[in-house]
N, C-alpha and C positions, 0 to 999 in steps of 0.2 A: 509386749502386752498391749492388746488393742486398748486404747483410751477415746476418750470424750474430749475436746478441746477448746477450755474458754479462753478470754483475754486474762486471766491469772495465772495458765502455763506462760507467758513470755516469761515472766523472769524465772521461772521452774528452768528454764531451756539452758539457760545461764550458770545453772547450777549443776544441772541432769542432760549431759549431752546428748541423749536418747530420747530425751520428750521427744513428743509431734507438735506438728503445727496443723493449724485449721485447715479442711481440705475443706470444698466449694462438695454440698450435698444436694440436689434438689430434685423432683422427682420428676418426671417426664411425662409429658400428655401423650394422649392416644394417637398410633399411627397408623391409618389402614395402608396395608403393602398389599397388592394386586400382584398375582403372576402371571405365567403366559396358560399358566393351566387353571386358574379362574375364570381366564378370557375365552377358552376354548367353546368352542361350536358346541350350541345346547339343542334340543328338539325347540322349533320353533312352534308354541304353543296356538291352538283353536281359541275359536270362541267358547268352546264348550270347556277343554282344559282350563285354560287359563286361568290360574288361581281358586281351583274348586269350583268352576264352572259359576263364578258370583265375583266378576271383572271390576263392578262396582267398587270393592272395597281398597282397589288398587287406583280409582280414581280421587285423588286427593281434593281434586279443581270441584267435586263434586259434595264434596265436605261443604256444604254452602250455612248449612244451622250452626253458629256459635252458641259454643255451650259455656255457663257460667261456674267461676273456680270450684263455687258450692255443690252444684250438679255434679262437676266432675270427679267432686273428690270428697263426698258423703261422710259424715263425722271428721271431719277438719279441726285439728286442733287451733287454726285460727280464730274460732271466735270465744275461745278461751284466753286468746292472747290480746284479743280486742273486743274486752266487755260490749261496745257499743252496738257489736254485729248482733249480737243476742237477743232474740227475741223470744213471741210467748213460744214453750215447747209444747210439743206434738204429745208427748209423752211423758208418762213420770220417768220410763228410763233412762231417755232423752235427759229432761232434767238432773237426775240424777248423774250421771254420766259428766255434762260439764262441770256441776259443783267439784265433783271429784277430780276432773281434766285440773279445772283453775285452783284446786287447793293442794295440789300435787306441783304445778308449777309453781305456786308460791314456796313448797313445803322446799322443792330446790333451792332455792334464792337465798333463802333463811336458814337453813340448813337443818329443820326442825324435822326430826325424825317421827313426833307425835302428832302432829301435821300432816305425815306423808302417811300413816298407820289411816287416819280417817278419809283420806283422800282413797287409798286401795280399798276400803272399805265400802265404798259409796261405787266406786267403780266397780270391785267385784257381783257388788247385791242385782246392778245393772248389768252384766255380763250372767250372771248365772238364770236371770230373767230372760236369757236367749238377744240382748240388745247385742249386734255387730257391733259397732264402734266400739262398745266397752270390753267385747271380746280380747280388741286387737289391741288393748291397753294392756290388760291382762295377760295377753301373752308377749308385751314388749318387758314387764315388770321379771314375767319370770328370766327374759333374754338375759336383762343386768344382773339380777339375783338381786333385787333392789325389792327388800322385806319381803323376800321369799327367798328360798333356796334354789340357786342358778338352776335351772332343768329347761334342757334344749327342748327335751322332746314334750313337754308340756305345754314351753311357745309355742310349740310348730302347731299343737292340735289347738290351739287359742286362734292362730292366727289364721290354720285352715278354713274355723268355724266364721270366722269374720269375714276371710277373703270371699267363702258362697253365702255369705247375707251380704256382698257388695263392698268393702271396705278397701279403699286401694290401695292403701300404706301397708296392709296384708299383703295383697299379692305383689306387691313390690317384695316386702319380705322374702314372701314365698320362695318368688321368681330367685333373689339372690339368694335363698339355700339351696334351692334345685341347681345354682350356679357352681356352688363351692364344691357341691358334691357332684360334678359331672355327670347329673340330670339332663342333659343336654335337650332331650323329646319337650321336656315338661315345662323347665326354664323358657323355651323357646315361645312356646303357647303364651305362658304370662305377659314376658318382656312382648311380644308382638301387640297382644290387645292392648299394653299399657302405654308403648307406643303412639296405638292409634287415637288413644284418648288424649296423649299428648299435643299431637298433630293438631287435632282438632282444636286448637285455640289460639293457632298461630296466624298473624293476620296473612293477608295476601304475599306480600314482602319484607315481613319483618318478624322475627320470632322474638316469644319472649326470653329476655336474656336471664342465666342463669346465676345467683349472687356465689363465686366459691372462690372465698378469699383463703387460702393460708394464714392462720394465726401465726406461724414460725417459718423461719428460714433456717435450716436445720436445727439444731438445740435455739435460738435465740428467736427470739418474738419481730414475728414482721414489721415492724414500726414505721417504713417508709409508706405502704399498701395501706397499711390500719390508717394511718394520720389524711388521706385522702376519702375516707369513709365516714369520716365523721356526721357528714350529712346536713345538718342546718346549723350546727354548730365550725362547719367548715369556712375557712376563709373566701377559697375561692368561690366557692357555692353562694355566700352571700353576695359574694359579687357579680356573679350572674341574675341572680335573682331580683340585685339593684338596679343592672344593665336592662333588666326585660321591663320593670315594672317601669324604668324611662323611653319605652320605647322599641330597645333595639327584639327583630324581627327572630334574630338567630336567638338569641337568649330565649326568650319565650319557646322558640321548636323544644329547646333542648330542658327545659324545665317541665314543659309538658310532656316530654320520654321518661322524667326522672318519675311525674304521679303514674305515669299510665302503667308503667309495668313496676313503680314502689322501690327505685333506685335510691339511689346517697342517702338512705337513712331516712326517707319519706315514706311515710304511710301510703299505697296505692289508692289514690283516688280520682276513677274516671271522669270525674266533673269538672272536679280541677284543670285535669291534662287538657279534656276538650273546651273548656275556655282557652286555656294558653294557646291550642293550637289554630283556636278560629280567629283570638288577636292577631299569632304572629302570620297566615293565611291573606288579612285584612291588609296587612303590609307586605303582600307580594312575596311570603315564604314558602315555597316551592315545595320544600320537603312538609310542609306542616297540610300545606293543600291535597297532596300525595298519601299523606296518615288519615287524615278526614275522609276523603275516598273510601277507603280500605275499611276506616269504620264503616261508616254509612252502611258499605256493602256487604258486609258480615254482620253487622247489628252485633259489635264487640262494644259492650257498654253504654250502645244506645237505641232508637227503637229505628230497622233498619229502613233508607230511603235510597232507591236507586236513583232516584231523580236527583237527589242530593249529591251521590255518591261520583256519576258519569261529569255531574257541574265541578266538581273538585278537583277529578283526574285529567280531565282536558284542558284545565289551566294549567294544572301542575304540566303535564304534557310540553303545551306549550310555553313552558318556559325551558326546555328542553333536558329536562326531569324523564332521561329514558326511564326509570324503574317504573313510575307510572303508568306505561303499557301495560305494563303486568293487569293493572288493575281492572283495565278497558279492556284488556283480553278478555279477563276472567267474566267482565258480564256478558259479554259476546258471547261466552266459550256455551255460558249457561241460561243466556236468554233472560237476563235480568235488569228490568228496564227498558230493554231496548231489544228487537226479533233475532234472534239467536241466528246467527252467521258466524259458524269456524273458520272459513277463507279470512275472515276479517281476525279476527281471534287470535290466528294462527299470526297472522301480517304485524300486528301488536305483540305479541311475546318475541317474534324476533327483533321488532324495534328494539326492545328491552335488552337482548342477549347482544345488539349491537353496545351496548355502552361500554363509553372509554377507561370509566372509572373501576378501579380494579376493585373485583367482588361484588359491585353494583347489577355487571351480567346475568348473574347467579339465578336469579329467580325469572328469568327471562326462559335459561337454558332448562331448567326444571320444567315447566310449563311446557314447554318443544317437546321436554322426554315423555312428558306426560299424554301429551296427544300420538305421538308415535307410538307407545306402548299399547296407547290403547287404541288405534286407530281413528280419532275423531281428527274429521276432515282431511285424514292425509291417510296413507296406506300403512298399516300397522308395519311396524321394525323395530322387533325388541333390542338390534344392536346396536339401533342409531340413539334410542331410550337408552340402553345403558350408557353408551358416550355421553350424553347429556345429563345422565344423573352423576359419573364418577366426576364431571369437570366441577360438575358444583357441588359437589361432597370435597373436591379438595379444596373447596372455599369456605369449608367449613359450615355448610349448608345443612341443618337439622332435614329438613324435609329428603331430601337426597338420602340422607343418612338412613332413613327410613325403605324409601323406595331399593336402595341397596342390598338393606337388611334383607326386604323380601325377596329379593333375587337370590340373595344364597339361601335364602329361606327356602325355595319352592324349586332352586336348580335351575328357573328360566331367565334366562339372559346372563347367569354366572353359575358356575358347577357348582352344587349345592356343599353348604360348611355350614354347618350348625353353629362352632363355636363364633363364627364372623360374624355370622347374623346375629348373636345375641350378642356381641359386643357393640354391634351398631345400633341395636333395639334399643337396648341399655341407655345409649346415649341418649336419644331420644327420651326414651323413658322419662328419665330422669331430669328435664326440661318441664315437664307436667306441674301443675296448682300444686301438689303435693310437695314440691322444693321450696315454697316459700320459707318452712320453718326453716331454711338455712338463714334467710333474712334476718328473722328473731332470734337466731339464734348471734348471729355478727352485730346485730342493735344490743343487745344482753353483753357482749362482751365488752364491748365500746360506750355503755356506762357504766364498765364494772361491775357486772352482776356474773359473776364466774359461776352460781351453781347454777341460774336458769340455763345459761351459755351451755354449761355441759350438758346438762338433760335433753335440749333441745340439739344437738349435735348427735349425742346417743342417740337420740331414736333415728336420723336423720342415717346414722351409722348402722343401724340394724336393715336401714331398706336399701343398703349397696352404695352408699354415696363415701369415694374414697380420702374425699377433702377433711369432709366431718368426722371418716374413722381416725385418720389423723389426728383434727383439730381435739376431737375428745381426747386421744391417747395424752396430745402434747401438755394438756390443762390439768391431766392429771398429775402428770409429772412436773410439770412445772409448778401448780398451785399448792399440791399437796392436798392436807386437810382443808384449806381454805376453796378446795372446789368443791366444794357441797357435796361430797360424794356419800348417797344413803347406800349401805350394805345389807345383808339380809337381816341384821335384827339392830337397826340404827346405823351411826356412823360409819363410814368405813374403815375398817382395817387397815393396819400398813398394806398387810399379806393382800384381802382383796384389794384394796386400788391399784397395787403392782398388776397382779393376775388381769385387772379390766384393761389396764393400761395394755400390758402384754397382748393382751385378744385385740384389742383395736390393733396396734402396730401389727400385730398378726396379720389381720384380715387387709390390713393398707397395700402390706409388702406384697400379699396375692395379687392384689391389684396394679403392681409396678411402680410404687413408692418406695425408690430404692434408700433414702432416708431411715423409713418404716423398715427395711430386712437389716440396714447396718442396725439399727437398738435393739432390735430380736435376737438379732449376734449378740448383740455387746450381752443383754439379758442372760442370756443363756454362760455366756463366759465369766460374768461376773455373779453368778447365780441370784440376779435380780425378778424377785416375783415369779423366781422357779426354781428348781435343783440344778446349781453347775452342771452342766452338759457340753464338753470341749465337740463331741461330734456333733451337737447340733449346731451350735455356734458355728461352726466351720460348715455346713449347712447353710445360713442363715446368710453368712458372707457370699459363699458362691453363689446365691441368689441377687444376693447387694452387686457381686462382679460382673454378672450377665446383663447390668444397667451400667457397667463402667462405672460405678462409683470406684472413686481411688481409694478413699479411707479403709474399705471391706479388701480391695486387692493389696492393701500394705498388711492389714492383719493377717490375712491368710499367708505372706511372708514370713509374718514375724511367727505364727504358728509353728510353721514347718521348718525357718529357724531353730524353735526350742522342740521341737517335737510334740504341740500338744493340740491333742484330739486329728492330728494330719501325722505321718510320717515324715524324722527326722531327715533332713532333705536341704541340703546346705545350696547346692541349685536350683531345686524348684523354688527356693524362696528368693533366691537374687533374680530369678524369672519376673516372679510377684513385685519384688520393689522395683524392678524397671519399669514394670506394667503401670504401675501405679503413677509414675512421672509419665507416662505416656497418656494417661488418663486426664491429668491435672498436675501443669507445669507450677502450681504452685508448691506440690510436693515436694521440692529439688533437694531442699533441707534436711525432712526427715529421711527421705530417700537417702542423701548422702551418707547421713549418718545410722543411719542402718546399714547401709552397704561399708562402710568402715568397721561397723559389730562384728560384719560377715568376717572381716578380710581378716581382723583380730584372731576370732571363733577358729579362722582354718588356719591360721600360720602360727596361733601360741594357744593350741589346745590347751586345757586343763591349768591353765596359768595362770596368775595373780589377775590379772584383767580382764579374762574373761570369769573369774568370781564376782569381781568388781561390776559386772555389769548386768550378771545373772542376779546379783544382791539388788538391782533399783526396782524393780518391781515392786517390791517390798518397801520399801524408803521411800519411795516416790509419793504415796499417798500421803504421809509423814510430812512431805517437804512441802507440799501441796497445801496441804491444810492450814501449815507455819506461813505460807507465801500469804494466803485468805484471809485468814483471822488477824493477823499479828500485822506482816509491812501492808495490807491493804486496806486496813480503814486505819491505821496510826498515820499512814501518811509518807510513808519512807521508802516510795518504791525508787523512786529516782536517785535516793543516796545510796542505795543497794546499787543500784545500775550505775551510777558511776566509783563506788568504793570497788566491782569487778573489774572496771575498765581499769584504774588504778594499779591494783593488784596486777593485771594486764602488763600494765606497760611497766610494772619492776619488774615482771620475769623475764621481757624482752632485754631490757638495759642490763639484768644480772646475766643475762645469756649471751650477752653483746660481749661486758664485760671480760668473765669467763673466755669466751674462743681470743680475746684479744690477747690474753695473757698466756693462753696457751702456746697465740703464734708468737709471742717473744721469747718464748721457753724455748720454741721449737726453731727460733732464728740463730739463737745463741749456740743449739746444740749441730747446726748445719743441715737441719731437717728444710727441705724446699717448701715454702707455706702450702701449696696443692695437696699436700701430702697430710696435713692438719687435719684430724675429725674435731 
């Protein structure tokens, strides 16, 4: 029987020689695999083809206007999350629209269903008044069935009407439904634009990073990852923050990265970061002179100064700060500040691609692909562009990620694939002003506010983000009623929170959250938040198995062990429980004693033992519950554990005993002791 395994099956194990032990769950990031038939010879594209005959858009170095989160990403529910951003509105629906944003994130928090009735109130009168933003509430409200009646196709047309008045949290959505449904034409078009919007706020050498913590490590809450986020209430944090404000040069760099992109629990703010960075600058910090630059020259959070920008990079430079190049290329590249020269441009980004420092290359080699691609200053070569963009896409390079996408996107420089290119879009994508709510949503969890936590993870989950479909599914299950979950006419249901839980783990496991396909097994087998269904469950595992989770390839043994929803299959399943130790040596346990069920099952068919162990399924829960309630909070788990060892060692001394007396029996009677059972 596939199971769940906490620290209160050890002593079940003691009693239930078939329990399992904890197999290691975790889901696996994204891996782009190149073949030899991606690399193959493309038509080497004109001026005129190339990319719609509008090359521009493929010139990233030419992105030179920074655009602001607010610009980027038009009714943002951050300045409902931060009253102070709020200023006079444009509009009553405008107006309208936030009252309703911030009484709907309160109505979470509090878990006031009357609350959340005047908040969708205020938002719908806003949304039927033709307001986008409130559109794309409205059709996030119906996604949950959160006081309404779940209706997909009701979202969709909510969120289409949003996505063409501008809204990007819509065509995020969008884009992941045209994803699910192998839209591929249409998904591609969003994820590219959304992309490029994202691009566009990344500095010269540094992107912003993106906050996705895992609230769990399989069934159990991350507490190692959470207890370093704490943010200003963190140990080490204030110890830095001591370090800088005495002085030290490194502290300060690194407290001004925590405002500027709104890390460890710090509200972003650009004022802040660019003091810290002009102290720590002041004291000869290299990397802080290098980020100052890069502002300057993008006018990210400040009002932009090339003169300012070339004085900051050529220190940094000079202290032999290759990424800096980058920076001195990029005004070269564009004649900003200083009389545009590529030969010189060019001679600086390979400065840069020379660095020692691994991954520091990165944006050196990007800038190389970028002039080759596009032929500035050097002879256009879309092959020597793609080598330069794949090396820094394996370093995990957003901007790369992008330039790639459009390569399978468009067939030039890699044989065209749809599905690659939106999974690289994607990524990208998903880097954009619009992921901030994953911040608010990890600051909400981490003062214990589980219902804002979940709302803001839900909607974080409806625009494709696999962490948050996760983090929502695990809060449900884990908190219960206590995560604020509103249903369609008030609280939630048992029946809905399973069902929402189910769709999240659902859509996770599409996304390669092999964690997420083992609970949609287990869901299914144990008819949780659905009708038992042994064939889907076994479904649900071979999906979990194509990730090598062990726990999913021991079920699908034990399935086809007992015959259920698989064919009864006494080697296909000892296949399964090897696999499963091959997977994870920590299985060796249950594996063994599974493979002793097996040996049982074929050599004393229909026998008292194999009743006996067709009966623990049944009992198990029983013994389970007795271990939980009763020896775990009286106290008595250790005198349990050694009252079995006891037990233990009288059956060996009575067994000792026994053969001893047998061999006296059998000495007297002239029997040779070898001969003694």
């Amino acid at each position: 029987m596939p199971v769940s395994i906490n620290k209160h099956h050890l002593l079940v194990l003691f009693l239930l020689l078939l329990s399992l032990l904890p197999l290691s769950v975790f889901a696996r990031q994204f891996v782009v695999v190149l073949s030899q038939d991606d690399l193959k010879d493309t038509p080497s594209p004109t001026s005129d083809d190339l990319f719609n005959g509008d090359s521009s858009e493929w010139d990233e170095v030419s992105n030179s206007d920074a655009k602001w989160d607010d610009e980027l990403d038009p009714g943002s529910w951050r300045p409902a999350l931060e009253p102070e951003l709020l200023s006079d509105f444009q509009t009553e629906d405008e107006a309208l629209y936030y009252s309703g944003l911030r009484k709907m994130i309160s109505a979470a928090s509090s878990g006031d269903s009357r609350l959340m009735e005047v908040a969708a109130s205020e938002i719908e009168t806003a949304a039927a008044a033709g307001y986008s933003h409130a559109q794309s509430a409205i059709g996030f409200l119906y996604q949950m069935g959160q006081l309404k009646e779940r209706n997909k196709a009701k979202s969709f047309v909510y969120h289409h009407f949003a996505a063409d008045g501008g809204n990007i949290q819509s065509k995020m959505a969008l884009a992941y439904t045209y994803l699910r449904q192998d839209m591929y034409n249409k998904a591609v078009q969003l994820y590219a634009e959304l992309a490029e919007l994202a691009v566009s706020v990344f500095l010269i050498s540094k992107d912003s990073p993106i906050i996705e913590v895992r609230l769990h490590k399989g069934a159990e809450e991350n507490k190692d990852d959470l207890r370093k986020l704490h943010g200003e209430e963190d140990e080490d944090f204030q110890i830095m923050e001591y370090q800088a404000q005495k002085g030290n040069a490194a502290a300060m760099y690194k407290i001004g990265i925590f405002y500027y992109f709104g890390l460890r629990g710090l509200r972003r703010d650009h004022t802040k970061a660019l003091s810290w960075f002009k102290k720590a600058a002041e004291r000869g910090e290299p990397r802080s002179m290098e980020i100052l630059g890069e502002i300057y020259a993008t006018g990210a959070g400040v009002e932009r100064n090339y003169t300012k920008a070339l004085e900051w990079l050529t220190l940094a430079s000079k202290q032999q700060l290759y990424s800096a190049y980058n920076g001195m290329g990029y005004l070269y590249v564009k004649g900003y500040g200083v009389e545009k020269n590529y030969t010189k441009a060019k001679e600086y980004f390979e400065k840069a691609a020379d660095d020692e420092e691994p991954g520091e290359e990165a944006s050196g080699h990007y800038n190389l692909g970028v002039m080759y691609l596009k032929g500035i200053g050097v002879k256009r070569d879309v092959k020597l562009a793609r080598n330069n963009f794949i090396k820094v896409a394996n370093a995990g390079h957003p901007k790369a990620f992008y330039q790639v996408a459009k390569m399978f996107h468009t067939g030039i420089g890699l044989k065209k694939n749809l599905p690659m290119a939106i999974a690289l879009y994607k990524l990208v994508a998903e880097r954009g002003p619009w992921s901030s709510l994953s911040r608010w949503a990890l600051e909400a969890y981490l003062k214990g506010d589980i219902g804002r936590a979940f709302l803001l993870y839900s909607r974080m989950a409806e625009l494709g983000y696999e962490v948050s479909q996760s983090n929502a599914a695990w809060i449900l299950d884990k908190y219960g009623d206590r995560g604020m979950c509103i249903g369609e006419s008030g609280r939630c249901t048992d029946s809905e929170r399973h069902q929402r839980a189910h769709s999240f783990w659902w859509q996770a496991s599409e996304q390669g959250n092999e964690h997420a396909a083992l609970l949609i097994g287990d869901a299914y087998y144990y008819g949780r938040g659905t009708e038992r269904d042994y064939l889907r469950a076994a479904d649900a595992y071979m999906h979990a198995k194509s990730q090598s989770n062990a726990q999913a390839v021991f079920n699908l043994g034990y399935m086809h062990e007992h015959g259920q929803g698989l064919p009864l299959d006494l080697h296909l399943a000892k296949r399964y429980y090897d696999q499963a130790l091959e997977f994870d040596r920590a299985a060796k346990l249950p594996v063994t004693l599974a493979l002793t069920s097996l040996w049982i099952r074929k050599n004393y068919a229909n026998s008292f033992l194999v009743k006996i162990i067709d009966s623990l399924p049944g009992f198990y829960p029983k013994v389970e519950a007795w271990v939980e309630n009763v020896l775990m909070e009286e106290g008595n788990a250790t005198i349990l554990t050694l009252f079995l060892c006891l037990l233990t060692v009288l059956y060996l001394r009575e067994r000792q005993r026994r053969h001893a007396a047998a061999a006296a029996a059998a000495a007297e009677d002239g029997v040779p002791p070898n001969h003694v059972n």
